[in-house]
DSSP file (Angstrom, degrees, kcal/mol; ACC not computed):
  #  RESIDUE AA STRUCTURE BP1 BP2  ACC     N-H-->O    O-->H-N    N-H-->O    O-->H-N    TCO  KAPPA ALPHA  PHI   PSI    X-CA   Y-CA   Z-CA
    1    1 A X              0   0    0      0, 0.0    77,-2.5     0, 0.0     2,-0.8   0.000 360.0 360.0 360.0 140.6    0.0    0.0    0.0
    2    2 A X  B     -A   77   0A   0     75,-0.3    75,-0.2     1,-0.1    73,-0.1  -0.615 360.0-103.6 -81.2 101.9    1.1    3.1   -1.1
    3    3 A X        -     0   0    0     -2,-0.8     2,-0.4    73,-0.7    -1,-0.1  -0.043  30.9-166.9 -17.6 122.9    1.9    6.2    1.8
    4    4 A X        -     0   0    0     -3,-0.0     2,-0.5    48,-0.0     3,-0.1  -0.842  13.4-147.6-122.0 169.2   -0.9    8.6    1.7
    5    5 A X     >  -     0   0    0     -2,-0.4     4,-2.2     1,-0.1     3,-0.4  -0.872  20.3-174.7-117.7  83.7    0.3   12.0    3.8
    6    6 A X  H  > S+     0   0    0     -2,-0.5     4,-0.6     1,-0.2     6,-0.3   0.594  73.2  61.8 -89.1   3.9   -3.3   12.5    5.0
    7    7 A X  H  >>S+     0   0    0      2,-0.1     5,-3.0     1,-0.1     4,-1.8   0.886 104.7  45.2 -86.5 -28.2   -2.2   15.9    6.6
    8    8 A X  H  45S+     0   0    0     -3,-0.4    -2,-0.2     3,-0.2    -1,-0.1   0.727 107.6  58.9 -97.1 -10.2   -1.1   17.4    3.4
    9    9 A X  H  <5S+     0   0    0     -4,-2.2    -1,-0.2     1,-0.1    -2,-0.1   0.815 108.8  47.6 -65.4 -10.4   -4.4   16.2    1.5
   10   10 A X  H  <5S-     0   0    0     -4,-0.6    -2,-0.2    -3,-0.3    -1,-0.1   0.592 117.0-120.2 -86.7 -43.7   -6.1   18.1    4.0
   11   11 A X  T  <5S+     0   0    0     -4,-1.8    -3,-0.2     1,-0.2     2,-0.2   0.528  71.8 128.1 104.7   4.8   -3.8   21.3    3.5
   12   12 A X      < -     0   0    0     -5,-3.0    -1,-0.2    -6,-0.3     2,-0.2  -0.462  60.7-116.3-102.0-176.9   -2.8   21.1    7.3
   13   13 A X    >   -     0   0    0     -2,-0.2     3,-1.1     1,-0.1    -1,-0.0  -0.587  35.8-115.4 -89.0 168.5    0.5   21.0    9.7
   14   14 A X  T 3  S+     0   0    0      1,-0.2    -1,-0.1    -2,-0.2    52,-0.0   0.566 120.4  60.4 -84.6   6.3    1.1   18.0   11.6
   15   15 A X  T 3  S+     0   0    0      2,-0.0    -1,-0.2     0, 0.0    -3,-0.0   0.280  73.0 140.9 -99.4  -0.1    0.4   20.6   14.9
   16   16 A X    <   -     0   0    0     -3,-1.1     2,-0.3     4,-0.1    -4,-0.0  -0.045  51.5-136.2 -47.7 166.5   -3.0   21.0   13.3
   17   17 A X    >>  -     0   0    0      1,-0.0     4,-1.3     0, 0.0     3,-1.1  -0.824  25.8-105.5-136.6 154.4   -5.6   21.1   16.7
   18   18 A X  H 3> S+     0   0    0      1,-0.3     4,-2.5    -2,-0.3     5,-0.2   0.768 123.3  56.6 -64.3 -23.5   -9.0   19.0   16.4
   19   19 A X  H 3> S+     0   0    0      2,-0.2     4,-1.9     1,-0.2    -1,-0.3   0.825 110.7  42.4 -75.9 -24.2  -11.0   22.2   15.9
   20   20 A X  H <> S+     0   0    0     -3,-1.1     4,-4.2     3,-0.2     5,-0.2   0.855 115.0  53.1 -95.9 -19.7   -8.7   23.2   12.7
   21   21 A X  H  X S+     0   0    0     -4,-1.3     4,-0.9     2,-0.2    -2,-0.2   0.870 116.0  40.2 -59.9 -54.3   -8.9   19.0   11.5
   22   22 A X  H  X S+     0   0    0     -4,-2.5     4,-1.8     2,-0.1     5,-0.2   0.960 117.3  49.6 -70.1 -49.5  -12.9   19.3   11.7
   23   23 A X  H >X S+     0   0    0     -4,-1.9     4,-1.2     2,-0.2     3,-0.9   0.957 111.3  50.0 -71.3 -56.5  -12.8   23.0   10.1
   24   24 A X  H >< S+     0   0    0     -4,-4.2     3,-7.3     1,-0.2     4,-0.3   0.875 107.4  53.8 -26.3 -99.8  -10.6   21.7    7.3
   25   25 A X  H 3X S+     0   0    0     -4,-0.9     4,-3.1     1,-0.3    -1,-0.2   0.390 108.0  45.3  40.0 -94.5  -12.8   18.8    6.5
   26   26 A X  H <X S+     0   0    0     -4,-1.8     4,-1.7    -3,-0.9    -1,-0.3   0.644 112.4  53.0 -54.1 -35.1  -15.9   20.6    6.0
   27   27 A X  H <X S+     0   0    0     -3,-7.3     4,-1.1    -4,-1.2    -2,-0.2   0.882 113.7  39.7 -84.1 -42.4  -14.3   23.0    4.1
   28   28 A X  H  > S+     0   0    0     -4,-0.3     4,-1.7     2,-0.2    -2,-0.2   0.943 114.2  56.5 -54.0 -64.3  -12.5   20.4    1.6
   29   29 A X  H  < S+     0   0    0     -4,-3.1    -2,-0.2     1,-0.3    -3,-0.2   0.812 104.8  51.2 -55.9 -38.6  -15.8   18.1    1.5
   30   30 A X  H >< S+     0   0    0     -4,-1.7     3,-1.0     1,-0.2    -1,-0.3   0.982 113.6  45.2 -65.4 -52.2  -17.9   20.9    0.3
   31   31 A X  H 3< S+     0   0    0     -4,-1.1    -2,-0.2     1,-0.3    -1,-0.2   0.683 122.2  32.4 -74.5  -0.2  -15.5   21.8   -2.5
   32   32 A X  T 3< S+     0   0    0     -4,-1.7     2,-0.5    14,-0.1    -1,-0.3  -0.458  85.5 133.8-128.0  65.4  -14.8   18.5   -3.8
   33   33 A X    X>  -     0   0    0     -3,-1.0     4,-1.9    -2,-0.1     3,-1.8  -0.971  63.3-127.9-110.1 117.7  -18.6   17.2   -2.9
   34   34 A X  T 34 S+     0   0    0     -2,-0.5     9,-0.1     2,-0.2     8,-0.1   0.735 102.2  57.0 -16.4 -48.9  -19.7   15.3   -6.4
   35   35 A X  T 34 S+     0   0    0      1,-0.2    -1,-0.2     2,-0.1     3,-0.2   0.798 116.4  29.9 -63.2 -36.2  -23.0   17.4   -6.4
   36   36 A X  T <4 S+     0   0    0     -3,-1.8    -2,-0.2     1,-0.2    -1,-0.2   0.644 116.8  59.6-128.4  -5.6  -21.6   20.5   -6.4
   37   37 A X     <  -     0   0    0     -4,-1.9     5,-0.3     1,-0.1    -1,-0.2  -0.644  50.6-176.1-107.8  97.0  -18.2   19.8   -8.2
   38   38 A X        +     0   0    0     -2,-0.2     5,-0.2    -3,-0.2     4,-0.2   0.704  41.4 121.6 -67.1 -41.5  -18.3   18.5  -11.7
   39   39 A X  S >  S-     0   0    0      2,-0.1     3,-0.7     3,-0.1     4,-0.4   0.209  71.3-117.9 -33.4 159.9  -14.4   18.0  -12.4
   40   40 A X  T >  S+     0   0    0      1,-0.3     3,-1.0     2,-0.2     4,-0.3   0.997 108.6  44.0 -84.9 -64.9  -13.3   14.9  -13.2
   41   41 A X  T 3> S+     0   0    0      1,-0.2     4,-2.8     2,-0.1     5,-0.3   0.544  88.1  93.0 -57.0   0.1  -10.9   14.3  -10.1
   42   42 A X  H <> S+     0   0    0     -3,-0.7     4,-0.9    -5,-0.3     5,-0.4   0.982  80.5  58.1 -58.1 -51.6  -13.5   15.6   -7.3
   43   43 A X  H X> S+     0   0    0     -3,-1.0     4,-2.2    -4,-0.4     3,-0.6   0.878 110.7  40.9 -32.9 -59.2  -14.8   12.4   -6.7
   44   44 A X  H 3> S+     0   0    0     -4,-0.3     4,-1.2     1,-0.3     5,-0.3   0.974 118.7  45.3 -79.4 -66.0  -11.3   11.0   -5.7
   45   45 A X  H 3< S+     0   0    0     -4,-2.8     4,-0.3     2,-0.2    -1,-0.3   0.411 110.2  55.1 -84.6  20.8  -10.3   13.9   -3.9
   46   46 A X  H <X S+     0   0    0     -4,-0.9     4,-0.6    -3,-0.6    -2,-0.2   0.760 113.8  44.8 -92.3 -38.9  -13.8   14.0   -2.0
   47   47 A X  H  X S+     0   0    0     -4,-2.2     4,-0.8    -5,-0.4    -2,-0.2   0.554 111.6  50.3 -82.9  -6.0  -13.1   10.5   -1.0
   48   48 A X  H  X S+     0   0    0     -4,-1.2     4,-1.3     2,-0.2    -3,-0.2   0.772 107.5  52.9 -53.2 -52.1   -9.4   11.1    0.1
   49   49 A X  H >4 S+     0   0    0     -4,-0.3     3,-5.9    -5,-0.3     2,-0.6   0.720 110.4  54.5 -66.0 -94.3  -10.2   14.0    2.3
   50   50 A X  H 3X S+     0   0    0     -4,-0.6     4,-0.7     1,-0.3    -1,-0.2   0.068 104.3  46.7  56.6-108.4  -12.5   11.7    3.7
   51   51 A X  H 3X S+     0   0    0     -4,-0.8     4,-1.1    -2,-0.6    -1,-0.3   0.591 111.0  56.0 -39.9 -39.2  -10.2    9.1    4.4
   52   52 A X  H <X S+     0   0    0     -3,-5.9     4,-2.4    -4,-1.3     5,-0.3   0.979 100.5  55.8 -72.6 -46.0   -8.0   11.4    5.9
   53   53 A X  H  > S+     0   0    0     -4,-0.3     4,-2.0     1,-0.2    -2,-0.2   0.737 102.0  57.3 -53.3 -33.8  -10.5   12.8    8.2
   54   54 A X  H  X S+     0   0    0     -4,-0.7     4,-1.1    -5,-0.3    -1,-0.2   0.889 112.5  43.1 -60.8 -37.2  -11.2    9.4    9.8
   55   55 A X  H  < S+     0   0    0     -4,-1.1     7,-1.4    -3,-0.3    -2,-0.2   0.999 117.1  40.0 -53.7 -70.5   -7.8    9.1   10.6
   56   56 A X  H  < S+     0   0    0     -4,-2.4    -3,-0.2     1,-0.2    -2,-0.1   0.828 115.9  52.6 -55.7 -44.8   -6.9   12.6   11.9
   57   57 A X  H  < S+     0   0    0     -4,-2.0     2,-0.3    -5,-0.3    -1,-0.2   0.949  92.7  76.0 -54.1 -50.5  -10.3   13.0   13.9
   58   58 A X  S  X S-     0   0    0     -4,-1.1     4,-2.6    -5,-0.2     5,-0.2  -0.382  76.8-155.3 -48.5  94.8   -9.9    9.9   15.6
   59   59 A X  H  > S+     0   0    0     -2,-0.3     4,-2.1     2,-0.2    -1,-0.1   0.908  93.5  43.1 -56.6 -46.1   -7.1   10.7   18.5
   60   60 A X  H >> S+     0   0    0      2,-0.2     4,-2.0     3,-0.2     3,-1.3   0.936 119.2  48.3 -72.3 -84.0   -5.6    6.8   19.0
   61   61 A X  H 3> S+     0   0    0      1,-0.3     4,-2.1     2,-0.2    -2,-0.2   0.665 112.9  52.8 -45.7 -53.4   -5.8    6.5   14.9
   62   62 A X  H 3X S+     0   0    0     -4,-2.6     4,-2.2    -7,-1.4    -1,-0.3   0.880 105.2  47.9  32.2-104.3   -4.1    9.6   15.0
   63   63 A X  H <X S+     0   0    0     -4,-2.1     4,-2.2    -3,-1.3    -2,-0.2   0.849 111.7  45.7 -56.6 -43.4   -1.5    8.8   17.1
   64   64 A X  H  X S+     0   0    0     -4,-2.0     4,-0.8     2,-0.2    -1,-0.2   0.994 109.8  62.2 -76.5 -40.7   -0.3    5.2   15.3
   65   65 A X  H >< S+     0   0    0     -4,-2.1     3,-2.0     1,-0.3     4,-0.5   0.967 107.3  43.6 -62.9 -58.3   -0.5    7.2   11.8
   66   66 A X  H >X S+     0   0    0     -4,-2.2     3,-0.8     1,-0.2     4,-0.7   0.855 110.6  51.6 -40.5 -31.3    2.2    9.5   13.2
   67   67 A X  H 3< S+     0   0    0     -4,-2.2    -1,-0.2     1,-0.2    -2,-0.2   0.626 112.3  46.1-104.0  27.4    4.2    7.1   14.4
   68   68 A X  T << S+     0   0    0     -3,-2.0    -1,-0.2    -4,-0.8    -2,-0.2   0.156 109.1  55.3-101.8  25.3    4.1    5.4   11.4
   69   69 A X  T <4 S+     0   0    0     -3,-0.8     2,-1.2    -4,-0.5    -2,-0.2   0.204  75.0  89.9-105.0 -22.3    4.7    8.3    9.4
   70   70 A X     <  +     0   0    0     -4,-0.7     2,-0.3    -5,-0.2     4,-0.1  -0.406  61.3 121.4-107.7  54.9    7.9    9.4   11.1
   71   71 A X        -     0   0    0     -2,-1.2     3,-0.1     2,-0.1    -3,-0.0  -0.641  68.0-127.0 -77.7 152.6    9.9    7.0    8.2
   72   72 A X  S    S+     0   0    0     -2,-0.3     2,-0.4     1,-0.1     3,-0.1   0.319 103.0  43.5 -49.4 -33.1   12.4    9.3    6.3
   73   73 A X        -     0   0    0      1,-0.1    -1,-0.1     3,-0.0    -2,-0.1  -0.920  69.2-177.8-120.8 145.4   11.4    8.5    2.7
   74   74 A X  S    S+     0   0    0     -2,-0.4   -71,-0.2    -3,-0.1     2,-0.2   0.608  75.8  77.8-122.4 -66.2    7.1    8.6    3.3
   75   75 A X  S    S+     0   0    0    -73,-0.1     2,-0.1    -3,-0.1     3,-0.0   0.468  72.7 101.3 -31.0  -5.9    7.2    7.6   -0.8
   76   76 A X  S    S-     0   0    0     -2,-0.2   -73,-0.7   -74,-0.1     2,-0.4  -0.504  91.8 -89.8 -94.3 179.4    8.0    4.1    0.0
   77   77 A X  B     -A    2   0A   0    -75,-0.2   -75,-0.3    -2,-0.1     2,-0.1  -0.676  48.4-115.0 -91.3 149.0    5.4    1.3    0.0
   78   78 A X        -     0   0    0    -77,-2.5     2,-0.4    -2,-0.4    -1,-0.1  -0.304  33.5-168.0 -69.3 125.3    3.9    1.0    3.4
   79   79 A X        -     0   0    0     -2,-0.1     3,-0.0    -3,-0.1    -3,-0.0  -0.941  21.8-123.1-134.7 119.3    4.6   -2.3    5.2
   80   80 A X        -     0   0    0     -2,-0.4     4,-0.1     1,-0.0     3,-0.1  -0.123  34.3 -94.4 -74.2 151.2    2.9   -3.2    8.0
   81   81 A X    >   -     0   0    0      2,-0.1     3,-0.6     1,-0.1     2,-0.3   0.002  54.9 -83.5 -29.7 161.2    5.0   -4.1   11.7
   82   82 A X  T 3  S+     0   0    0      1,-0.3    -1,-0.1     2,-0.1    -3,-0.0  -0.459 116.6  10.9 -53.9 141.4    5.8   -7.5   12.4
   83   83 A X  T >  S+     0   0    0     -2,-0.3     3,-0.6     1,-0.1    -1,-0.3   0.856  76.4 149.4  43.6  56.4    2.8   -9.3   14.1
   84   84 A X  T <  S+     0   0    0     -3,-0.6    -2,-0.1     1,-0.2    -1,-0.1   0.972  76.0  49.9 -73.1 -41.0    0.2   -6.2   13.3
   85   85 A X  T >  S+     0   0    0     -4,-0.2     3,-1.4     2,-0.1    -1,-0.2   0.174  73.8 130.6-103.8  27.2   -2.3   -8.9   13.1
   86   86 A X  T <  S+     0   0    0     -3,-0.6    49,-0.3     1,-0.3     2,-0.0  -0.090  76.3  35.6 -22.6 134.2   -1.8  -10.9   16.2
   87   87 A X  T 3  S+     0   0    0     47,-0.1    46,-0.4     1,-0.1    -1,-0.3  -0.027  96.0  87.7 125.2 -51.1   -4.9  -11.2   17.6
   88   88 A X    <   +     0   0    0     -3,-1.4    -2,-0.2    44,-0.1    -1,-0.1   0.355  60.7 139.1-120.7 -25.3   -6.7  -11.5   14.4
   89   89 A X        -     0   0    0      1,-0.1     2,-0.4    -4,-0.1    44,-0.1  -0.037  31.1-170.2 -47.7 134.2   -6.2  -15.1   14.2
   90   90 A X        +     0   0    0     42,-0.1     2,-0.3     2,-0.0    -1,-0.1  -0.819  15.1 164.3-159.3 103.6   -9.0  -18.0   12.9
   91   91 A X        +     0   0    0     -2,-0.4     2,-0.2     3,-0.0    -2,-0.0  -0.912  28.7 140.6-124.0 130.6   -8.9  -21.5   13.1
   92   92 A X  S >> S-     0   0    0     -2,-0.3     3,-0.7    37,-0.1     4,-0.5  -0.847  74.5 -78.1-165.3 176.9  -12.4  -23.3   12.5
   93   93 A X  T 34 S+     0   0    0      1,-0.2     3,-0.2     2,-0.2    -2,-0.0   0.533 121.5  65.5 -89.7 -25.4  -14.4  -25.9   11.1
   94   94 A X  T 34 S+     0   0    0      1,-0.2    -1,-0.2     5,-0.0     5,-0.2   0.609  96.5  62.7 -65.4 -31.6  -14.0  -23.6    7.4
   95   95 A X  T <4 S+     0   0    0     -3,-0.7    -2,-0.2     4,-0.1    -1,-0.2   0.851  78.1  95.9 -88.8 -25.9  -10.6  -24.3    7.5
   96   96 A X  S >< S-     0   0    0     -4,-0.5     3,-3.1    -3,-0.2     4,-0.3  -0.224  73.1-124.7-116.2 136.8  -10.4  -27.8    7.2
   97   97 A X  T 3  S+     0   0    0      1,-0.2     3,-0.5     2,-0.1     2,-0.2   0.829 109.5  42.9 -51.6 -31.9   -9.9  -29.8    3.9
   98   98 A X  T 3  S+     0   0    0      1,-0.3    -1,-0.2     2,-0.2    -3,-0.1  -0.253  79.6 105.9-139.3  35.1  -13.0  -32.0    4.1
   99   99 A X    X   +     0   0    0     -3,-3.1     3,-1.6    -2,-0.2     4,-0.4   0.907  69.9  65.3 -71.4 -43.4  -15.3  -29.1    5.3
  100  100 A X  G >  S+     0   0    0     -3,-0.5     3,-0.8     1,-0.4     4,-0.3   0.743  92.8  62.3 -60.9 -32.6  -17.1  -29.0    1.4
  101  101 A X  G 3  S+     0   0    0      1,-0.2    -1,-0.4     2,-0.1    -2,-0.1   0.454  93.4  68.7 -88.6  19.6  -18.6  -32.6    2.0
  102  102 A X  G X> S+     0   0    0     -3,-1.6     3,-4.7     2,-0.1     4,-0.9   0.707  79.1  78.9 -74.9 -43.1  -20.6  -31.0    5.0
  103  103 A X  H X> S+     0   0    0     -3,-0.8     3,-2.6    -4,-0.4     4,-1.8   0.890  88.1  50.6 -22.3 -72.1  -22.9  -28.8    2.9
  104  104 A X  H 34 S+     0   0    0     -4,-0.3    -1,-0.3     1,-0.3    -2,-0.1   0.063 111.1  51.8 -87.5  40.2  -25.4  -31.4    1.8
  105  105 A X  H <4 S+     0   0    0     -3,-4.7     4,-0.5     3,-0.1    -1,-0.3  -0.007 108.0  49.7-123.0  26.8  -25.7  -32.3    5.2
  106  106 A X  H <X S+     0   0    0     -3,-2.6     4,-1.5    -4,-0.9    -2,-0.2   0.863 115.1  41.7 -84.6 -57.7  -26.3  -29.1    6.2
  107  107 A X  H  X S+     0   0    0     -4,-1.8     4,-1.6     1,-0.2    -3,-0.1   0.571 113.3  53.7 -75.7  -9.0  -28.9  -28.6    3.6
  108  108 A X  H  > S+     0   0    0     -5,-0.3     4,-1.4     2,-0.2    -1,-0.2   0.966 112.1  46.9 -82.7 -57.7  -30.4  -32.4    4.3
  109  109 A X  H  4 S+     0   0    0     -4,-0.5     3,-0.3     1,-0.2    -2,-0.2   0.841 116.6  53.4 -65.2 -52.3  -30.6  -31.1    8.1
  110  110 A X  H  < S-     0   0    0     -4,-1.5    -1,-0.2     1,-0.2    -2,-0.2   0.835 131.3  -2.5 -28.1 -73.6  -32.3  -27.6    6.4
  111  111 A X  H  < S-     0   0    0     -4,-1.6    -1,-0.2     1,-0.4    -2,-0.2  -0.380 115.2 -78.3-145.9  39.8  -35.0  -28.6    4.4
  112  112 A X     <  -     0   0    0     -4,-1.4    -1,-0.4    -3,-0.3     6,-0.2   0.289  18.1-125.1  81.6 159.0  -35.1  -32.4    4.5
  113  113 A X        -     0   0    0      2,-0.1    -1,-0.2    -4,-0.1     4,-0.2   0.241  58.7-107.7-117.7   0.3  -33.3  -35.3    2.8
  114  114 A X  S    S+     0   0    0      1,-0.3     3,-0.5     2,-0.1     2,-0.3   0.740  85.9  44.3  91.4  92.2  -36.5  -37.1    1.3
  115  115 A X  S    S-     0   0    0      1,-0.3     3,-0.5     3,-0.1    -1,-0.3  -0.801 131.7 -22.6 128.8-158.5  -37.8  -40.1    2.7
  116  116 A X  S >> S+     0   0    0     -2,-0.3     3,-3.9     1,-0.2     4,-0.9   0.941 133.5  68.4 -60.5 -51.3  -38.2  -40.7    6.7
  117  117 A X  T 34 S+     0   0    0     -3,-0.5    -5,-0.2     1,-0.3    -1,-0.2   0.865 106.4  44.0 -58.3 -29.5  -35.0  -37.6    7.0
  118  118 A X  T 34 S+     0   0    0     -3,-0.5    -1,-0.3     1,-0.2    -2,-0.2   0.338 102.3  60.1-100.3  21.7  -37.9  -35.2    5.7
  119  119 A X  T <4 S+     0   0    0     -3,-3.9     2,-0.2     1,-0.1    -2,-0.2   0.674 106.8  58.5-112.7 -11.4  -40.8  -36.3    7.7
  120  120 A X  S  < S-     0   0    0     -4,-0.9    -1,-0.1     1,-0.1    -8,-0.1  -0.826  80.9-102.0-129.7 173.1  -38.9  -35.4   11.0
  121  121 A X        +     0   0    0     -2,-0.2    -1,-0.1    -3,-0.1    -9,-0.1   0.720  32.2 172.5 -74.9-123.6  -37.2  -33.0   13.1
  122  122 A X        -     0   0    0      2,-0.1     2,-0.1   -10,-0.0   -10,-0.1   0.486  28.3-127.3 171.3 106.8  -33.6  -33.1   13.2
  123  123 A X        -     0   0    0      1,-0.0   -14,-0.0     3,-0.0     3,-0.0  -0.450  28.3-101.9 -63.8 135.0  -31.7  -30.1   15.1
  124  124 A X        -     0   0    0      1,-0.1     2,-0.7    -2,-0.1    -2,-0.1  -0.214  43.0-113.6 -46.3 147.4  -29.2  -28.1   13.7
  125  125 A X        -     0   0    0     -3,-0.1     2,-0.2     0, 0.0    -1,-0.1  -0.787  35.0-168.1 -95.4 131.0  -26.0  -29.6   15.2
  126  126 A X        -     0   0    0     -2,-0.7     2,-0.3    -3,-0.0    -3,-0.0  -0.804   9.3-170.0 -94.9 149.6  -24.1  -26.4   17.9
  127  127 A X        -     0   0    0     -2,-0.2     2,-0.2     0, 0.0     0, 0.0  -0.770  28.6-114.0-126.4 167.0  -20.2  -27.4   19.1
  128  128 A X        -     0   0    0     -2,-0.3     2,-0.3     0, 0.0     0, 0.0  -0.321  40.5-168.4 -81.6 158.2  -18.7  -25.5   21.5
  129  129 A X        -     0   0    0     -2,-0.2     2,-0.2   -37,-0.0   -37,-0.1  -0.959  28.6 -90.1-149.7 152.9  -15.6  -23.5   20.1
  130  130 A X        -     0   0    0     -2,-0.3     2,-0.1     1,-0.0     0, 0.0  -0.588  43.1-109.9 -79.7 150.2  -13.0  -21.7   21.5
  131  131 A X        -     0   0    0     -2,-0.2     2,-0.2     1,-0.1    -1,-0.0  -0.535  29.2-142.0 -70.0 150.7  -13.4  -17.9   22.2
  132  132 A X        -     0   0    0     -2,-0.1     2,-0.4   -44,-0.0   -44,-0.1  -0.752  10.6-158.9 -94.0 143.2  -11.3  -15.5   20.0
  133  133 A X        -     0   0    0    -46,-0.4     2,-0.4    -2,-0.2   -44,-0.0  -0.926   3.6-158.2-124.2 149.7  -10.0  -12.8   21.4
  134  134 A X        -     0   0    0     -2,-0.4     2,-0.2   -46,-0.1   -47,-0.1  -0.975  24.4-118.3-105.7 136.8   -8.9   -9.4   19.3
  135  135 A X              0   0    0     -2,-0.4   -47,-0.0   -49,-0.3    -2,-0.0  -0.557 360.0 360.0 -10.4 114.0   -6.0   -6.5   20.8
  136  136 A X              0   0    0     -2,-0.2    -1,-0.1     0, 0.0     0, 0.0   0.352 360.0 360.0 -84.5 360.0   -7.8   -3.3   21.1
């Protein structure tokens, strides 16, 4: 992923204060708002500022974009830390090679197999699983 500098798509300094962050914003999003500016690139730079403004408002997103921002060349491609997605992990009953022959007894269980399987009840089956946990 490519380095976006969301403080200079915005037109601010990185000292910018949340009241000048909001005022920006507003100020950009009305002039590059689709509706009300026909040039080709408004669209792309309505949806940049945007993007920047989720970042910037947000104080903890904020704070990790500077300090991934404070690289020395900012033009190189963005590579996330080691273990960013720790956390993130998901091991399941999907994962497993010989999940696809499960379906059509999913769908048997659903709406009947025919015969004696469709004249009676049959409960969906629940397992217990382990909880997953995410890093906030």
């Amino acid at each position: 992923m490519k380095y976006k500098d969301y403080y200079e798509a915005m037109g601010l300094l990185r000292t910018a204060t949340q009241a000048e962050i909001k005022a920006a914003h507003r100020k950009l999003a009305r002039k590059f708002h689709p509706d009300l500016n026909k040039k080709a690139d408004a669209e792309a730079r309505f949806k940049e500022v945007g993007e920047a403004y989720q970042v910037l408002k947000d104080p903890e997103k904020r704070a990790a974009y500077d300090r991934l921002s404070e690289k020395p060349d900012n033009a190189e491609d963005f590579r996330p830390p080691p273990n960013w997605n720790d956390g993130f992990e998901y091991s399941g009953r999907g994962d497993e090679g010989g999940a696809q022959g499960d379906f059509s007894d999913f769908f048997e269980s659903m709406f009947g197999g025919g015969g004696e399987s469709a004249q009676r009840y049959r409960p969906s089956m629940h397992a217990a699983g382990q909880d997953h946990h995410a890093k906030s």
